[in-house]
PyMOL CGO cylinders between C-alpha atoms (Angstrom):
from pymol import cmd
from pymol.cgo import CYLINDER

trace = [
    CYLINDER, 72.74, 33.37, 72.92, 73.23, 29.44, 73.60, 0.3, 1, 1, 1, 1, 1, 1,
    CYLINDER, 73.23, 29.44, 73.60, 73.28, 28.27, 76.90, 0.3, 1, 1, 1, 1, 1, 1,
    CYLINDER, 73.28, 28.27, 76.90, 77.04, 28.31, 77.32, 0.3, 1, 1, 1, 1, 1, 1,
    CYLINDER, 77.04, 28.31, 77.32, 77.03, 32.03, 77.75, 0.3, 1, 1, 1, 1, 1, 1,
    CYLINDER, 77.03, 32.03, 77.75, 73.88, 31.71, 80.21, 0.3, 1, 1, 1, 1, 1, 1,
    CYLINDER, 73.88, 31.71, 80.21, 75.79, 33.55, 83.01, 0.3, 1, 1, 1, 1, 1, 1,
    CYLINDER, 75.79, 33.55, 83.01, 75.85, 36.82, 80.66, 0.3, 1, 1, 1, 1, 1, 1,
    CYLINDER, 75.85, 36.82, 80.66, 72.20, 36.72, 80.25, 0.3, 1, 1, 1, 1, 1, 1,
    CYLINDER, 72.20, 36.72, 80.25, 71.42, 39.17, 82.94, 0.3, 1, 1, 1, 1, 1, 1,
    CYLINDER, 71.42, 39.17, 82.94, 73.95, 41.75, 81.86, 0.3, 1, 1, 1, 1, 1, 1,
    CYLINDER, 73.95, 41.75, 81.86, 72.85, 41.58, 78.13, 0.3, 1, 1, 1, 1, 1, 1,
    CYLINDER, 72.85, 41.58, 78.13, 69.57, 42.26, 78.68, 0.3, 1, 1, 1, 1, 1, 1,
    CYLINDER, 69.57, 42.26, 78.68, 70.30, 45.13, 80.56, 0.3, 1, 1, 1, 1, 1, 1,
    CYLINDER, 70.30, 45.13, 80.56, 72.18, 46.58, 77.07, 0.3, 1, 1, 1, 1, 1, 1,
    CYLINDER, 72.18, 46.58, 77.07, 69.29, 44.93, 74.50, 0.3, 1, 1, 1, 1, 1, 1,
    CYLINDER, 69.29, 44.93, 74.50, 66.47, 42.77, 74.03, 0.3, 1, 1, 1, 1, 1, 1,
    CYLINDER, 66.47, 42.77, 74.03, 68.34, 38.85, 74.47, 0.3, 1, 1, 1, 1, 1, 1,
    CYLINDER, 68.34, 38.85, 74.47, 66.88, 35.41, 73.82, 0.3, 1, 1, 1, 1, 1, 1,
    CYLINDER, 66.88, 35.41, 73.82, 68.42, 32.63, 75.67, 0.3, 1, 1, 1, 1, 1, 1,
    CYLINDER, 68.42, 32.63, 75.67, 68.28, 29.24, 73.97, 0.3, 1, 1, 1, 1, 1, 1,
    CYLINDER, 68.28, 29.24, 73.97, 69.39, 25.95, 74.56, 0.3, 1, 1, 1, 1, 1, 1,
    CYLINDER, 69.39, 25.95, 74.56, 69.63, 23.28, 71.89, 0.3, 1, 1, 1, 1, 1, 1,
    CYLINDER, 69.63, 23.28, 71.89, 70.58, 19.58, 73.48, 0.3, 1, 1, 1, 1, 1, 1,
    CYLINDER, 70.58, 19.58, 73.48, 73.48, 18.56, 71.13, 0.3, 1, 1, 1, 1, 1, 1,
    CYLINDER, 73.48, 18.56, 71.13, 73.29, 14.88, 71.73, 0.3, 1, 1, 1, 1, 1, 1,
    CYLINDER, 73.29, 14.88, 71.73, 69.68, 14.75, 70.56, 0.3, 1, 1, 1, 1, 1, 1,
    CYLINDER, 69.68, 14.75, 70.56, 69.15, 17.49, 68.15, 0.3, 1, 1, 1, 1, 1, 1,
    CYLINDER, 69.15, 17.49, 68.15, 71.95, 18.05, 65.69, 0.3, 1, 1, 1, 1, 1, 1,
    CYLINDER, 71.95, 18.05, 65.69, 69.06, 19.08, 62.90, 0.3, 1, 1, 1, 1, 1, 1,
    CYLINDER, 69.06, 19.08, 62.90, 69.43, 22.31, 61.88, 0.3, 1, 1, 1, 1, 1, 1,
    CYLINDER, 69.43, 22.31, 61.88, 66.12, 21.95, 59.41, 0.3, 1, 1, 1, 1, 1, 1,
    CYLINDER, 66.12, 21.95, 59.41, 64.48, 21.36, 62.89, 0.3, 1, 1, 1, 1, 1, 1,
    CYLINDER, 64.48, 21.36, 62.89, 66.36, 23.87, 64.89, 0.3, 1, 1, 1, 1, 1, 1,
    CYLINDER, 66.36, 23.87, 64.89, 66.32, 26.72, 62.47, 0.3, 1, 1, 1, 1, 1, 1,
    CYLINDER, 66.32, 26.72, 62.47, 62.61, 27.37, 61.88, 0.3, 1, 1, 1, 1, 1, 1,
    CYLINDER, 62.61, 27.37, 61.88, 61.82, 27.06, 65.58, 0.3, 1, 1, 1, 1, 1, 1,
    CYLINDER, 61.82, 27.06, 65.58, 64.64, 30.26, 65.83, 0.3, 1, 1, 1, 1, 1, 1,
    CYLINDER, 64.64, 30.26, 65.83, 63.29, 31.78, 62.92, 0.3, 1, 1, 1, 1, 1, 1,
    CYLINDER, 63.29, 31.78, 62.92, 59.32, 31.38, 64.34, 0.3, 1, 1, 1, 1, 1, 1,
    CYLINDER, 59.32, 31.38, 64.34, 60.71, 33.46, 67.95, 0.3, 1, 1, 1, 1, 1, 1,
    CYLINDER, 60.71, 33.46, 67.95, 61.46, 36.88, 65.33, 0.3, 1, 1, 1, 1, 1, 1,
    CYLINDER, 61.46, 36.88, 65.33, 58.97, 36.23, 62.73, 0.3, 1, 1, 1, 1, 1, 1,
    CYLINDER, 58.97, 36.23, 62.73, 61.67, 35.47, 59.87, 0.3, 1, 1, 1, 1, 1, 1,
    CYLINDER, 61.67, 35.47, 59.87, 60.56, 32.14, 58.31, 0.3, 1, 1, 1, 1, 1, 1,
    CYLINDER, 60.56, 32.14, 58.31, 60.44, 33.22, 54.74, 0.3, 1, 1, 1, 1, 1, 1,
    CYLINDER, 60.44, 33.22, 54.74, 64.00, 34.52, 55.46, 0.3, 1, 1, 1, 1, 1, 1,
    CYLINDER, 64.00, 34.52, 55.46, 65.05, 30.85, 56.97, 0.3, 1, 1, 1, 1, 1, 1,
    CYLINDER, 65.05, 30.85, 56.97, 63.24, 29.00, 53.97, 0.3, 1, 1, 1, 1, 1, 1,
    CYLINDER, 63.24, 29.00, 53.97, 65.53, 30.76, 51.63, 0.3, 1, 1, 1, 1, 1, 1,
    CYLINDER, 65.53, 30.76, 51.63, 68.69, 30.41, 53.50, 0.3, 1, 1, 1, 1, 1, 1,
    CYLINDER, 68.69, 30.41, 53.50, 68.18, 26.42, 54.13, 0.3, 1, 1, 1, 1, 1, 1,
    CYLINDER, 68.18, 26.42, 54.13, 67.43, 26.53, 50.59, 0.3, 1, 1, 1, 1, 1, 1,
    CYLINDER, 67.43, 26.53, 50.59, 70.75, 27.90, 50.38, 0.3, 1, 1, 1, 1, 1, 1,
    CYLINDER, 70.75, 27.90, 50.38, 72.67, 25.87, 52.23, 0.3, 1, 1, 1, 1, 1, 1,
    CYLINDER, 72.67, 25.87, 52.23, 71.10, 22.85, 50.89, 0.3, 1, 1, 1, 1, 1, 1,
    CYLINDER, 71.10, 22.85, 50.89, 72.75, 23.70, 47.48, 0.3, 1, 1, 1, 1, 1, 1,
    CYLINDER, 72.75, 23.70, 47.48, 76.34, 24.50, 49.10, 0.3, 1, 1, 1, 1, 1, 1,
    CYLINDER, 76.34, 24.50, 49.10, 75.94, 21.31, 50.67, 0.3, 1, 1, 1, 1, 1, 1,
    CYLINDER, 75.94, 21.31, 50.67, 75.38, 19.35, 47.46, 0.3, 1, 1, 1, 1, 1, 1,
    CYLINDER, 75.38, 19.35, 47.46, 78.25, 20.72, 46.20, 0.3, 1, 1, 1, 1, 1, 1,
    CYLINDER, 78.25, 20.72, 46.20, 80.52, 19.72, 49.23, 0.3, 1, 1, 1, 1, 1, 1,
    CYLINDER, 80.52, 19.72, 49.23, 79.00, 16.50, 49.16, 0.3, 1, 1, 1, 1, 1, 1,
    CYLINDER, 79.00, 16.50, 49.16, 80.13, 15.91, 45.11, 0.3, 1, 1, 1, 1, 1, 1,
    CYLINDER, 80.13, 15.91, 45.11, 83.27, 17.58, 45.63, 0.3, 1, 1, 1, 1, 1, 1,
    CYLINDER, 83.27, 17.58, 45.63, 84.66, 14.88, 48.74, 0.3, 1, 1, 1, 1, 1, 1,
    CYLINDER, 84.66, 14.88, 48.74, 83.24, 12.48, 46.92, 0.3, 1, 1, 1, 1, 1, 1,
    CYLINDER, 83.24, 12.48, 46.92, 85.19, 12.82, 43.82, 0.3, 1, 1, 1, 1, 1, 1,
    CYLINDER, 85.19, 12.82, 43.82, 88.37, 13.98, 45.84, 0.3, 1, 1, 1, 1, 1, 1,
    CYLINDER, 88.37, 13.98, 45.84, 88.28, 11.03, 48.76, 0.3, 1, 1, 1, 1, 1, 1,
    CYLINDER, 88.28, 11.03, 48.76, 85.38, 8.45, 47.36, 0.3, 1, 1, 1, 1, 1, 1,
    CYLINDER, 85.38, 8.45, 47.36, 85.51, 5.71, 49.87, 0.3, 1, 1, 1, 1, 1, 1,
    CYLINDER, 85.51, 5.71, 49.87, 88.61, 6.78, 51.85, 0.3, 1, 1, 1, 1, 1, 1,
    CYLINDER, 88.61, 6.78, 51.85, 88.10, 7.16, 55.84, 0.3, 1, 1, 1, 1, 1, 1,
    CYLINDER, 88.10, 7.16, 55.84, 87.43, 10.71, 56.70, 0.3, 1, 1, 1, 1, 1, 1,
    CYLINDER, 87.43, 10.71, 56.70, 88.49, 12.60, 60.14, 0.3, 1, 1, 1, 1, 1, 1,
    CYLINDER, 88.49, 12.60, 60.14, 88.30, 16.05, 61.09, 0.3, 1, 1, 1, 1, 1, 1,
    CYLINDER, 88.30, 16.05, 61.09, 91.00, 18.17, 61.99, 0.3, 1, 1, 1, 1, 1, 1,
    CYLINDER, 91.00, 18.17, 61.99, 91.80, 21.18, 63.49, 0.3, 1, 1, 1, 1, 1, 1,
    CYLINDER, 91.80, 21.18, 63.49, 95.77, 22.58, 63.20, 0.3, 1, 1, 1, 1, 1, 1,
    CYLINDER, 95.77, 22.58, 63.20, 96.92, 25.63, 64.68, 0.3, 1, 1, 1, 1, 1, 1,
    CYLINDER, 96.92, 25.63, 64.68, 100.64, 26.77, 66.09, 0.3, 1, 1, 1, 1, 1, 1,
    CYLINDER, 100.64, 26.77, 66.09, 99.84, 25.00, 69.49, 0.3, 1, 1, 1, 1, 1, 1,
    CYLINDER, 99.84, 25.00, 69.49, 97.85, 22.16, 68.89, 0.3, 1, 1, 1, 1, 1, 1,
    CYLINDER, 97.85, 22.16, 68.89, 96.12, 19.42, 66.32, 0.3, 1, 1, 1, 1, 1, 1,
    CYLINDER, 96.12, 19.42, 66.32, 92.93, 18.21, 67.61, 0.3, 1, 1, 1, 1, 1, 1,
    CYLINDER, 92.93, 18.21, 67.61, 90.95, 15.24, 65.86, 0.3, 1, 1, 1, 1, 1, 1,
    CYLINDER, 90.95, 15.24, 65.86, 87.12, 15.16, 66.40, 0.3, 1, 1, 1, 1, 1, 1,
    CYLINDER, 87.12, 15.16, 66.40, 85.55, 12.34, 66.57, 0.3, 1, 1, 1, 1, 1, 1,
    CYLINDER, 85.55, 12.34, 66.57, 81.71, 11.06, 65.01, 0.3, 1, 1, 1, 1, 1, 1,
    CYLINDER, 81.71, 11.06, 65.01, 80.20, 12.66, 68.73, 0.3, 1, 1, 1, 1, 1, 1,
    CYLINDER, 80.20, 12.66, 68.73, 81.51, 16.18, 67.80, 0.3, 1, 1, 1, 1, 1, 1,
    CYLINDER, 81.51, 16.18, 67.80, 81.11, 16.14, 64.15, 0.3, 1, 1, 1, 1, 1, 1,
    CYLINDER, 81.11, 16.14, 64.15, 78.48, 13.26, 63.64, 0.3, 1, 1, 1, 1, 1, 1,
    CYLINDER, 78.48, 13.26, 63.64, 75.98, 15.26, 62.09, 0.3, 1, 1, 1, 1, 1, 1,
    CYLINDER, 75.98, 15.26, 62.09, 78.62, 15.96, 58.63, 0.3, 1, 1, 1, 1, 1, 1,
    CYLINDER, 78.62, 15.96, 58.63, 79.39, 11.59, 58.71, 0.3, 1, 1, 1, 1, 1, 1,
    CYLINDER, 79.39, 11.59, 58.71, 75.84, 11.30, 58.53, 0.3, 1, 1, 1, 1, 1, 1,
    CYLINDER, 75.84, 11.30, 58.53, 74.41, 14.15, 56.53, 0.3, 1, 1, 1, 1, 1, 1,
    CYLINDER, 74.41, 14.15, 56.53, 77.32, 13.10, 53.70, 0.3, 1, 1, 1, 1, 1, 1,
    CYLINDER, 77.32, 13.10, 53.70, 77.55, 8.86, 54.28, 0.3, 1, 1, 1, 1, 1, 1,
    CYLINDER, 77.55, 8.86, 54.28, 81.09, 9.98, 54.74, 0.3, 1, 1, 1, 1, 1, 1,
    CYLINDER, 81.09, 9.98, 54.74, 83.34, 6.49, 56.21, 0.3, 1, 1, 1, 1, 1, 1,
    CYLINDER, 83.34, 6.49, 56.21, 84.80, 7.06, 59.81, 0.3, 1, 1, 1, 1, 1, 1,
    CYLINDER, 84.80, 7.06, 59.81, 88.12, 6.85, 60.77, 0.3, 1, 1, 1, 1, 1, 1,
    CYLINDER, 88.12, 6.85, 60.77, 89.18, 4.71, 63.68, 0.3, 1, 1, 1, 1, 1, 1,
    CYLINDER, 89.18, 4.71, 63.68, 88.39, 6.59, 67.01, 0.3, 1, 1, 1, 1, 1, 1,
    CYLINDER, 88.39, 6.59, 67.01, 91.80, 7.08, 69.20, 0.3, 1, 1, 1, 1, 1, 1,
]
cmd.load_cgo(trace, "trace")
């Protein structure tokens, strides 16, 4: 439970056992730092090792496929649906420019 849904906090541990967390977006996009710490709380390192391990291979892949597809071309994110396109800029999505060196487009 992040700290958006705080105000259910009460309620939900009323139902089940809850763990309220807050992770400070602006400074602490790293999941490699986040993740353990979460991991540490139910005693489910070895599981977290194997899953960054994981995702560090999916991510390689991503990185070579954009690469190959875009190379140097300016990158923004999107997201389309019936009512709306919404661009997000470095702030939102900074961690993927950095993690991938990927060029930013122009912010609006």
């Amino acid at each position: 439970m992040t700290g958006e849904r705080e105000d259910l906090y009460e309620d939900l541990s009323e139902i089940a056992p809850t763990v309220g967390y807050y992770i400070n977006t602006n400074e602490n996009w790293d999941y490699y730092e986040t993740s353990p710490k979460v991991a540490e709380i139910f005693d489910k390192r070895g599981e977290m090792k194997k899953d960054l391990d994981r995702v560090d291979a999916k991510e390689a892949v991503f990185e070579e496929n954009v690469k190959a597809k875009f190379g140097s071309q300016k990158l923004m994110y999107l997201s389309v649906t019936d009512n709306e396109i919404r661009y997000y800029a470095y702030g939102h999505f900074g961690y993927l420019y950095d993690t991938y060196k990927f060029n930013r487009a122009e912010t609006l």
